[in-house]
PDB file of N, CA, C, O and CB in Angstrom:
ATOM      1  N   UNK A   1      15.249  10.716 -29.473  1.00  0.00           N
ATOM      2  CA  UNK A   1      14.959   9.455 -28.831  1.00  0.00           C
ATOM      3  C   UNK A   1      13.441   9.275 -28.756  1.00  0.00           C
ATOM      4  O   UNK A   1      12.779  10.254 -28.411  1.00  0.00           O
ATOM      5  CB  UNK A   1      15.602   9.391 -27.422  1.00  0.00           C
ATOM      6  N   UNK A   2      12.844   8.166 -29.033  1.00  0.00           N
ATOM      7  CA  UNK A   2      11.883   8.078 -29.275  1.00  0.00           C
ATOM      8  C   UNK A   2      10.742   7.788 -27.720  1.00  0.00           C
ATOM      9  O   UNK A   2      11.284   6.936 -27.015  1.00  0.00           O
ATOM     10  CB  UNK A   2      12.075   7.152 -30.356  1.00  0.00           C
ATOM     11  N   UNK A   3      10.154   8.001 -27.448  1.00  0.00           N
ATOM     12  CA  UNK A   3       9.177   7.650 -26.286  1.00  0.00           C
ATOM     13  C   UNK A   3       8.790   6.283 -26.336  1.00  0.00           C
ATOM     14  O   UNK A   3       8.286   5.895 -27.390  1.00  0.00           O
ATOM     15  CB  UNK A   3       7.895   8.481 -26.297  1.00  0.00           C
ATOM     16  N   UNK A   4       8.933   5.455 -25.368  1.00  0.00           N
ATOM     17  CA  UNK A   4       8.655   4.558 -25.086  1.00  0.00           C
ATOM     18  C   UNK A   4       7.774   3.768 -23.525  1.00  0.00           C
ATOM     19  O   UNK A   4       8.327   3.266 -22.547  1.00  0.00           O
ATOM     20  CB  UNK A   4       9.658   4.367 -25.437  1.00  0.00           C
ATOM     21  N   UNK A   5       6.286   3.915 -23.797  1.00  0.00           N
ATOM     22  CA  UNK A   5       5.677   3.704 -22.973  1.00  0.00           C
ATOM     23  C   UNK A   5       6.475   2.668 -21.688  1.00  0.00           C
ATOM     24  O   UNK A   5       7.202   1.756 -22.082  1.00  0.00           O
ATOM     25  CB  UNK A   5       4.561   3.306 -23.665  1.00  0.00           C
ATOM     26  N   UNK A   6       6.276   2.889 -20.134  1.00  0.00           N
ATOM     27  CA  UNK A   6       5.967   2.481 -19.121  1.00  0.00           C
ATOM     28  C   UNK A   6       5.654   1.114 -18.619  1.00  0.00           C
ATOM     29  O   UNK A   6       6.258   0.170 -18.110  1.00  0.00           O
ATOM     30  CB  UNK A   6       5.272   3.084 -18.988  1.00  0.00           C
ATOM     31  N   UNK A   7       4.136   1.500 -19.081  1.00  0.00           N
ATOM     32  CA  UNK A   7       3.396   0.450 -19.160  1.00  0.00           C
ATOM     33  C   UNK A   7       2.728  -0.216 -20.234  1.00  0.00           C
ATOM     34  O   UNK A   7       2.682   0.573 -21.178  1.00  0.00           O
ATOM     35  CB  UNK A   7       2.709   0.648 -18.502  1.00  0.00           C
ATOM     36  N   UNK A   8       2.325  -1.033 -20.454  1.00  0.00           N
ATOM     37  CA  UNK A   8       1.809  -1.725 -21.506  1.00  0.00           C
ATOM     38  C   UNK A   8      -0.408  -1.304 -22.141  1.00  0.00           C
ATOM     39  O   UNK A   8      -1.096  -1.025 -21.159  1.00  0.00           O
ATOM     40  CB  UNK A   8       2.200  -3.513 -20.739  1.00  0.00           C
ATOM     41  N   UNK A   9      -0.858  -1.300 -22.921  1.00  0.00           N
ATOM     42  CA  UNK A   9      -1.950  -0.820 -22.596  1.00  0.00           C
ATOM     43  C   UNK A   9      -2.905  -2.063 -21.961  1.00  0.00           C
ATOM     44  O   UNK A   9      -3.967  -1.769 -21.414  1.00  0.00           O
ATOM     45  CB  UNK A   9      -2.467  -0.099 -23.813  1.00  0.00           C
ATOM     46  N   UNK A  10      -2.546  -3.205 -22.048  1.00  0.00           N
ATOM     47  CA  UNK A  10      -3.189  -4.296 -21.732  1.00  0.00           C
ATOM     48  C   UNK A  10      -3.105  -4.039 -19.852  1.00  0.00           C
ATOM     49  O   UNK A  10      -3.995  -4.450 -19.108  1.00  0.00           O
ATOM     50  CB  UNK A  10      -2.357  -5.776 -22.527  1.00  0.00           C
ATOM     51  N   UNK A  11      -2.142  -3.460 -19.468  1.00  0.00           N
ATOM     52  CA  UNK A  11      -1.739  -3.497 -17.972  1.00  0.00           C
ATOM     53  C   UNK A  11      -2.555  -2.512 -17.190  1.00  0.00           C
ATOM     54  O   UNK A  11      -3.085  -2.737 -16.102  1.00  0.00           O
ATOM     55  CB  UNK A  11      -0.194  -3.156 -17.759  1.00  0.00           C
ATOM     56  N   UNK A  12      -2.601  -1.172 -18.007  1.00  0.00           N
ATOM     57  CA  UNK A  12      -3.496  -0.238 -17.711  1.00  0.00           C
ATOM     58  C   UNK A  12      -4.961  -0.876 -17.564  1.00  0.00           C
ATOM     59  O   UNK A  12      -5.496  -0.783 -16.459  1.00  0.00           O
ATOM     60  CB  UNK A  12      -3.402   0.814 -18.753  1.00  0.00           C
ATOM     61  N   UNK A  13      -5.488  -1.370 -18.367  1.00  0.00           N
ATOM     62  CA  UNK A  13      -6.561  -1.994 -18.629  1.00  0.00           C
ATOM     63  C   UNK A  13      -6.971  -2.715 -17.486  1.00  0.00           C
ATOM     64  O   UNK A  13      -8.088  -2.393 -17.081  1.00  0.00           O
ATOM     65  CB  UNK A  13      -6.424  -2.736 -19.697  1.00  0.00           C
ATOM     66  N   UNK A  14      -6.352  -3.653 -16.811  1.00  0.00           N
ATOM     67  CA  UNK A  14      -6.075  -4.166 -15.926  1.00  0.00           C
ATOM     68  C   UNK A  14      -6.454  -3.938 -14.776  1.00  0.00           C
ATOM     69  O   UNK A  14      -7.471  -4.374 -14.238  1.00  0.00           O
ATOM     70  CB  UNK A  14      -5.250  -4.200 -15.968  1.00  0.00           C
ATOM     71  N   UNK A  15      -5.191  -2.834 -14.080  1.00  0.00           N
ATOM     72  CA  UNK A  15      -5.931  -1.664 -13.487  1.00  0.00           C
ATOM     73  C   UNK A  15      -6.593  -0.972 -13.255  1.00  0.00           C
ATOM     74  O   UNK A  15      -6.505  -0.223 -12.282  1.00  0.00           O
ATOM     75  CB  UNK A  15      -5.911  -1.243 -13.429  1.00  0.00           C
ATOM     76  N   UNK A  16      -7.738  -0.991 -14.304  1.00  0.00           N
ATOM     77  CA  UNK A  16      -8.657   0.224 -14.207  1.00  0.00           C
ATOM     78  C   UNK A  16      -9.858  -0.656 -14.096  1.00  0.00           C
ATOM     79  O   UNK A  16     -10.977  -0.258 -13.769  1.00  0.00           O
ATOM     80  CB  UNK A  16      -8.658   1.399 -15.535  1.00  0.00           C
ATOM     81  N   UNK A  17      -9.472  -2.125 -14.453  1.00  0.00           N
ATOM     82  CA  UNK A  17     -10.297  -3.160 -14.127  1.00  0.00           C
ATOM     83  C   UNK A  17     -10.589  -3.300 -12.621  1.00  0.00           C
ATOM     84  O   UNK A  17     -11.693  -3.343 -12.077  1.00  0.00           O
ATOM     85  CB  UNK A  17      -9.726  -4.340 -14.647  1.00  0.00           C
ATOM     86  N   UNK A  18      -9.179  -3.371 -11.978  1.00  0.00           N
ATOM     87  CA  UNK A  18      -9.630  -3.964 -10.477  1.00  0.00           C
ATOM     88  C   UNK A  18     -10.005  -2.640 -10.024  1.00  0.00           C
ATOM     89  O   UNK A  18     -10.948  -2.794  -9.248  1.00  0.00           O
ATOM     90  CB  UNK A  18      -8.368  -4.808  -9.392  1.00  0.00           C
ATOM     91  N   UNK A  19      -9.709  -1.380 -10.142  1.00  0.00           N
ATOM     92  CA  UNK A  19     -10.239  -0.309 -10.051  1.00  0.00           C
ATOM     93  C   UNK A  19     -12.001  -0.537  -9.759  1.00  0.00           C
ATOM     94  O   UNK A  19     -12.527  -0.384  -8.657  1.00  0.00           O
ATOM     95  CB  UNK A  19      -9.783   0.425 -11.325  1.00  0.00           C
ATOM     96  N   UNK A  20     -12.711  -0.925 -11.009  1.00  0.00           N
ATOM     97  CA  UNK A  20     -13.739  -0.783 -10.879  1.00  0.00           C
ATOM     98  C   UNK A  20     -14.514  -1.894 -10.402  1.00  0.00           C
ATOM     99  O   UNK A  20     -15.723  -1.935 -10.631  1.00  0.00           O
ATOM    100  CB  UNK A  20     -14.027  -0.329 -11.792  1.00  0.00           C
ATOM    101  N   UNK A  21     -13.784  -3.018  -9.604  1.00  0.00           N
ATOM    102  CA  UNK A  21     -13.890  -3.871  -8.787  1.00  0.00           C
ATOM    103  C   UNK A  21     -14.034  -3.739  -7.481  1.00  0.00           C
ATOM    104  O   UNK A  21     -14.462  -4.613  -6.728  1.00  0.00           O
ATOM    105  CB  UNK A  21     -13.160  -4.437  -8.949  1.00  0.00           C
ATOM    106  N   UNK A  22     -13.567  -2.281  -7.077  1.00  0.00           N
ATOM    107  CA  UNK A  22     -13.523  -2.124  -5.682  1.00  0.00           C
ATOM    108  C   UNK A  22     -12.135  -1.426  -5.155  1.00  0.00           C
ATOM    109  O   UNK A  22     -12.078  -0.553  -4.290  1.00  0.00           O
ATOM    110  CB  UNK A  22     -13.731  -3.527  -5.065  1.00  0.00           C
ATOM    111  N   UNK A  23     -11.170  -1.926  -5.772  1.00  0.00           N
ATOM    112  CA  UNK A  23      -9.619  -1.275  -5.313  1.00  0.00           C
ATOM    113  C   UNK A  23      -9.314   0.037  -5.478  1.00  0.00           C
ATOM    114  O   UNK A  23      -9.153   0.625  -6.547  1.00  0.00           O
ATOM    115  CB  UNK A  23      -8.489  -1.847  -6.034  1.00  0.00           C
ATOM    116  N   UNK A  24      -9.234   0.524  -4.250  1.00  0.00           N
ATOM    117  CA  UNK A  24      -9.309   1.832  -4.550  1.00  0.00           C
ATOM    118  C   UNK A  24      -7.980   2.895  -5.457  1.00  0.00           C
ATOM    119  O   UNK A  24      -7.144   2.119  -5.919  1.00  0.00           O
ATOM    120  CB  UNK A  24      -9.566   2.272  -3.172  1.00  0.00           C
ATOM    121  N   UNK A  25      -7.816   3.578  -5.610  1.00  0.00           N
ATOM    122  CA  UNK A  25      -6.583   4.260  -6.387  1.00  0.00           C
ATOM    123  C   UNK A  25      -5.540   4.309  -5.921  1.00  0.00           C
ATOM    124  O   UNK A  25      -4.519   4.328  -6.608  1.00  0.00           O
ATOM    125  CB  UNK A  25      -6.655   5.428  -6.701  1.00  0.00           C
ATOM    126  N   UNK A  26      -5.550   4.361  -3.936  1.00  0.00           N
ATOM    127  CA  UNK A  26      -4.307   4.672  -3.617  1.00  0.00           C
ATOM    128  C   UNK A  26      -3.470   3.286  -2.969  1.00  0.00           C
ATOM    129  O   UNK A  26      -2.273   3.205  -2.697  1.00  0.00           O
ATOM    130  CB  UNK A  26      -4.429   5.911  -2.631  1.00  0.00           C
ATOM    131  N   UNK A  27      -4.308   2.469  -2.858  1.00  0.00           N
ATOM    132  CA  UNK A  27      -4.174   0.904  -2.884  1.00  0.00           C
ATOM    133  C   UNK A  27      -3.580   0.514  -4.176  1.00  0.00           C
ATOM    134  O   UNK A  27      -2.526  -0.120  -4.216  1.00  0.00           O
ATOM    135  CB  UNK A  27      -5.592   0.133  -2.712  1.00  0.00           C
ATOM    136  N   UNK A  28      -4.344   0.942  -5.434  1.00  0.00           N
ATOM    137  CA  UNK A  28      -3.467   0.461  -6.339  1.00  0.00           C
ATOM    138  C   UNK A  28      -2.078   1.094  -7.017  1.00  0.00           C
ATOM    139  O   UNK A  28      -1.234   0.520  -7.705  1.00  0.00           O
ATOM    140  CB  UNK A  28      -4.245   0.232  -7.200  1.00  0.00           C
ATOM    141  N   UNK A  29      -2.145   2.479  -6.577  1.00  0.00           N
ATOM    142  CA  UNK A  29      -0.971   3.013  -6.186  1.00  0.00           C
ATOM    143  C   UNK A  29       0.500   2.791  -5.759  1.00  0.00           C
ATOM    144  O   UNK A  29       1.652   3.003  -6.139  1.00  0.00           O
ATOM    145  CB  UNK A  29      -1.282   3.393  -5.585  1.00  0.00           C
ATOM    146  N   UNK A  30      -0.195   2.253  -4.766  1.00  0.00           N
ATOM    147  CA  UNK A  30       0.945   1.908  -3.837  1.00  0.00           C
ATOM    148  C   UNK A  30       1.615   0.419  -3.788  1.00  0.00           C
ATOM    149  O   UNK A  30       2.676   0.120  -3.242  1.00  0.00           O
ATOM    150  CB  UNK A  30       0.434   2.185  -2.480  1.00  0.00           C
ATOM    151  N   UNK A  31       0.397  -0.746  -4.760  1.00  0.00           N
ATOM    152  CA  UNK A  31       1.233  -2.144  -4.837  1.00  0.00           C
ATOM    153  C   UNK A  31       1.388  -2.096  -6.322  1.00  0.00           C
ATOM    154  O   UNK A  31       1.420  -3.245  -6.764  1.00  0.00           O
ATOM    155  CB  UNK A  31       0.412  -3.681  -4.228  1.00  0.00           C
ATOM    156  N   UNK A  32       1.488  -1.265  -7.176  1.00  0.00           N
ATOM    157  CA  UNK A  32       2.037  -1.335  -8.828  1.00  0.00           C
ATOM    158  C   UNK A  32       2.772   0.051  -8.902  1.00  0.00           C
ATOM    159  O   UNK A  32       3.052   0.245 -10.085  1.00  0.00           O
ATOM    160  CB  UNK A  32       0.615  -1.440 -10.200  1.00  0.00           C
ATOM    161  N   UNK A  33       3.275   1.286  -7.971  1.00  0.00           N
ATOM    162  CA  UNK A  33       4.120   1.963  -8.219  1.00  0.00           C
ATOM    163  C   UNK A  33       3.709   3.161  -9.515  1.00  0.00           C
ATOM    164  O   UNK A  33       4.240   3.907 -10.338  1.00  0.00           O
ATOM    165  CB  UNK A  33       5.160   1.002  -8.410  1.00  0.00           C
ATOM    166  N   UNK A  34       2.551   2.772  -9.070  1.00  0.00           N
ATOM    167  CA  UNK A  34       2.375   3.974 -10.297  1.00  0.00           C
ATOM    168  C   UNK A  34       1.532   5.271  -9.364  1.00  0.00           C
ATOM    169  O   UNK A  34       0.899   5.336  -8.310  1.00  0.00           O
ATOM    170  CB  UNK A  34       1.151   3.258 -11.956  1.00  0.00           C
ATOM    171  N   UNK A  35       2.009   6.311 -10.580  1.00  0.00           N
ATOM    172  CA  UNK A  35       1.332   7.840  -9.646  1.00  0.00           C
ATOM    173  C   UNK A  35       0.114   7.562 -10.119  1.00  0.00           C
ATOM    174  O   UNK A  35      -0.315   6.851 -11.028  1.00  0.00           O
ATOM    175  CB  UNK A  35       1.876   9.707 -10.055  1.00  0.00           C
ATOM    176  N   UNK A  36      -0.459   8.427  -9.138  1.00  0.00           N
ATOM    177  CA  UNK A  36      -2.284   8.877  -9.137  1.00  0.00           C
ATOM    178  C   UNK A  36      -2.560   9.597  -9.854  1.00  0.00           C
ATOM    179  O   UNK A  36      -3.776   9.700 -10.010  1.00  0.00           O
ATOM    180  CB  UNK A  36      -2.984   9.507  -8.054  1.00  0.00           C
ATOM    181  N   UNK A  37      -1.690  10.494 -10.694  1.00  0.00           N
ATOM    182  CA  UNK A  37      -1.991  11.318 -11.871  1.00  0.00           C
ATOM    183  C   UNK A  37      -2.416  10.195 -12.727  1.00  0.00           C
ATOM    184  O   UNK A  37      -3.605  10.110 -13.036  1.00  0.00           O
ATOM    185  CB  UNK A  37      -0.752  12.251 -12.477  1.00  0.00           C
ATOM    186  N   UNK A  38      -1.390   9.153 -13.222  1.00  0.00           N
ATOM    187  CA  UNK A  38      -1.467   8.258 -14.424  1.00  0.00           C
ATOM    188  C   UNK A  38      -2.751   7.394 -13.959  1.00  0.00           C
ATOM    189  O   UNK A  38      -3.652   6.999 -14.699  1.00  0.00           O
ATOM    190  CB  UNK A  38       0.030   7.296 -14.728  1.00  0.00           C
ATOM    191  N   UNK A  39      -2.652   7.225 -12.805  1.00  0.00           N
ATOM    192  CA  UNK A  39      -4.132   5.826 -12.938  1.00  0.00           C
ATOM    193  C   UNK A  39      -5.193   6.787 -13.228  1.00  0.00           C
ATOM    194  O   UNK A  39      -5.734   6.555 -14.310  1.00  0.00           O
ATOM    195  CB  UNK A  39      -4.710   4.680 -11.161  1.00  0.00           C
ATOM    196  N   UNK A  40      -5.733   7.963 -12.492  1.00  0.00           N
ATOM    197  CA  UNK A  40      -6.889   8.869 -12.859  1.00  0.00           C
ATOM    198  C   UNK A  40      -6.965   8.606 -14.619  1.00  0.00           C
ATOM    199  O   UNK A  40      -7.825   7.936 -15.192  1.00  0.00           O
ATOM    200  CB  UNK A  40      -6.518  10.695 -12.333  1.00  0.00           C
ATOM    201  N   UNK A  41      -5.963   9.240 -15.177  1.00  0.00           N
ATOM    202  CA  UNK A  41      -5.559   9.375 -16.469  1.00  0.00           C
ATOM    203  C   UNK A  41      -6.540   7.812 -17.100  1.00  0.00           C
ATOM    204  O   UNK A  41      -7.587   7.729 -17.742  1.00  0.00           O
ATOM    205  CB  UNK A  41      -3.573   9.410 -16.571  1.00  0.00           C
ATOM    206  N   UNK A  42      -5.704   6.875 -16.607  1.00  0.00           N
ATOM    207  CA  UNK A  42      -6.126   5.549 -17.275  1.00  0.00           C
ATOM    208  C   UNK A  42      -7.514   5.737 -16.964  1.00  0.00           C
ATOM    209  O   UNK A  42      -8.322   5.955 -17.866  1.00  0.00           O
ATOM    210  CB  UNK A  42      -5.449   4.077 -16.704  1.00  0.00           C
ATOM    211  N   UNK A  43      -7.908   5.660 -15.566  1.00  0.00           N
ATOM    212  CA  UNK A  43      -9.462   5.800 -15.422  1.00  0.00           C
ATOM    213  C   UNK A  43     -10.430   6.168 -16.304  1.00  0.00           C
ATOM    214  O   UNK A  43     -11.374   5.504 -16.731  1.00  0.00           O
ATOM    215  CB  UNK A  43      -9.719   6.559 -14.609  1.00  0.00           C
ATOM    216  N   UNK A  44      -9.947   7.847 -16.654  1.00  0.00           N
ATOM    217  CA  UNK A  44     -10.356   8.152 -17.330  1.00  0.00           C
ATOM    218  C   UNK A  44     -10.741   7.847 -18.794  1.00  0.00           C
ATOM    219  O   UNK A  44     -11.805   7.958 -19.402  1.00  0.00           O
ATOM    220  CB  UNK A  44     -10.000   8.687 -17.062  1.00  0.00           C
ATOM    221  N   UNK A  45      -9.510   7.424 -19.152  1.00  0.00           N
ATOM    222  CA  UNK A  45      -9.570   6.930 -21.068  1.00  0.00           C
ATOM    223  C   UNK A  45      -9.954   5.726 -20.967  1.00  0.00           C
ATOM    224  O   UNK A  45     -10.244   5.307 -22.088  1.00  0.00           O
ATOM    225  CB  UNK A  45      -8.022   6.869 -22.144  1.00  0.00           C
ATOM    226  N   UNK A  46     -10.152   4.679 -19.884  1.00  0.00           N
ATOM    227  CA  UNK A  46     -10.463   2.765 -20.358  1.00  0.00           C
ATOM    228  C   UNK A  46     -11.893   2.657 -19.271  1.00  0.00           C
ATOM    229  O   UNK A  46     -12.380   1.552 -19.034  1.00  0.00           O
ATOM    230  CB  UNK A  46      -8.625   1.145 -19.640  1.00  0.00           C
ATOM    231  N   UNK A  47     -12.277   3.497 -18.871  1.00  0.00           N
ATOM    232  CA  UNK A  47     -13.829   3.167 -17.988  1.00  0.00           C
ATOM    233  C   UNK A  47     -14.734   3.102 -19.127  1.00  0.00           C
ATOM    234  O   UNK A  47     -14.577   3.779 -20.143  1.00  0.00           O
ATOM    235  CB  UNK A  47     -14.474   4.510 -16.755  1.00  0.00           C
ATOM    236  N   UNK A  48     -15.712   2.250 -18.934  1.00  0.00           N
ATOM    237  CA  UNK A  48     -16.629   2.248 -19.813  1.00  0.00           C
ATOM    238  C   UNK A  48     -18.189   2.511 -19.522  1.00  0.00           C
ATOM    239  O   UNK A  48     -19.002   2.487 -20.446  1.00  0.00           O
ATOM    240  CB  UNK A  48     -16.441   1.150 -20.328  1.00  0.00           C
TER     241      UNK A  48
END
């Protein structure tokens, strides 16, 4: 069975946008349902 992303990469993007807007991780955590492993993760690979 093949893997099939979650989320979209445009969505991540997103996120890591309002991220660096001010919203903090566990705020965005907690209103898009995603773990703090994966947003770090995104953080990590889409900060510029």
């Amino acid at each position: 069975m093949a893997y099939v992303p979650k989320y979209e990469e445009e969505s991540k993007k997103n996120l890591v946008a309002l991220h660096s807007n001010g919203k903090s991780q566990a705020e965005l955590c907690r209103e898009y349902g995603v773990s703090e492993s994966a947003l770090a993760k995104w953080i990590k690979n889409y900060s510029s």
